[in-house]
N, C-alpha and C positions, 0 to 999 in steps of 0.2 A: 722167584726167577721167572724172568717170562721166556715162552716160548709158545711158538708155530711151527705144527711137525706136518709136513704135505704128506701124504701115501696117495696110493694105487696108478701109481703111471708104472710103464712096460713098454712091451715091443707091442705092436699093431698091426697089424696086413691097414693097407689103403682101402676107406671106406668104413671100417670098424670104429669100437664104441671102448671109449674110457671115460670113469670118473674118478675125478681127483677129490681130496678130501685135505683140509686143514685146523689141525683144534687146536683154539690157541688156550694158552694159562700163564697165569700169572697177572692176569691184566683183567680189566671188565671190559670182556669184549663186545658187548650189547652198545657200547659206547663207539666201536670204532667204524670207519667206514675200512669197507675189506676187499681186495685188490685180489686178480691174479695176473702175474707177469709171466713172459717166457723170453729165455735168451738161447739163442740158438748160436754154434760156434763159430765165430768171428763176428758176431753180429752184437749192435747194441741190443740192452734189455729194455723189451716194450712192455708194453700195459694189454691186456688180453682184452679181459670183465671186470666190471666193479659194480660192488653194492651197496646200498644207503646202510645204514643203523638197521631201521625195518624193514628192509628188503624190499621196500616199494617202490624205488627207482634201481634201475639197471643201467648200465654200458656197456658197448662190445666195441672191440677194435673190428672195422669194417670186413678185414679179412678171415672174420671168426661166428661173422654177423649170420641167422640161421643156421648155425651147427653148433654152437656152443650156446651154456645156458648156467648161469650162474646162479645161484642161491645160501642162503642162510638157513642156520639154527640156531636161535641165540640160548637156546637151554642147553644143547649139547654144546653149544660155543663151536662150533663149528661152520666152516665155508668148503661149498663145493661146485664142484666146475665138470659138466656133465659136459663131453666132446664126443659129438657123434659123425659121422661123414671125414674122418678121419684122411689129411691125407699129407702127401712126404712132407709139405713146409711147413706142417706144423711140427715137425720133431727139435725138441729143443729141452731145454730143463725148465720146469713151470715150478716160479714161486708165488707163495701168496705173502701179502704184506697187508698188515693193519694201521689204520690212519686214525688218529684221534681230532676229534673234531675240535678245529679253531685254535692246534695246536702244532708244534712239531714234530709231536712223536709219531715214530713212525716205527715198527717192528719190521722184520722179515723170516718167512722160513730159511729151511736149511737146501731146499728144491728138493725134487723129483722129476724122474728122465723121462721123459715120452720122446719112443722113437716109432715113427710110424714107417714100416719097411715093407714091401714084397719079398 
């Protein structure tokens, strides 16, 4: 059975620090390319960070670009998304999603809420 489980979003004061965290199973995840997405209410779901197989190329959605930082483990199978400078437009639900390369599979968590509030 596969599955992508995100933890550690919460509430934030603006300017503070979360890191999100997704282990995926059921799958070989050293195989996929690993996404996180955020959709905030009423809003479509965008694409945050993404990361290759080996963690050697990166992307950032431009509005996340120096404050957020994505990375891999491919032994613990895990992806995470360290968001520092924290501030209100980013509160939303962040999922991450698995891409298998040259393929259409495509997995997705179940999210996690970050609200960043005063």
């Amino acid at each position: 059975q596969v599955q992508l489980v995100e933890s550690g979003g919460g509430l934030v004061q603006p300017g503070g620090s979360l890191r999100l965290s997704c282990v995926g199973s059921g799958f070989t995840f050293r195989y996929y390319v690993m996404k996180w997405y955020r959709q905030a209410p009423g809003q479509e779901r965008e694409m945050v960070a993404g990361v290759t197989i080996d963690g050697g190329r990166k992307n950032y959605a431009e509005s996340v670009k120096g404050r957020f930082t994505i990375s891999r483990d491919n032994i613990r199978k895990t992806v995470y998304l360290q968001m520092n400078n924290l501030k209100l437009e980013d509160t939303a639900v962040y999922y991450c999603r698995a891409e298998g390369m040259g393929t259409s599979t495509e997995y997705w968590g179940q999210g996690t809420q970050v609200t960043v509030s005063s």
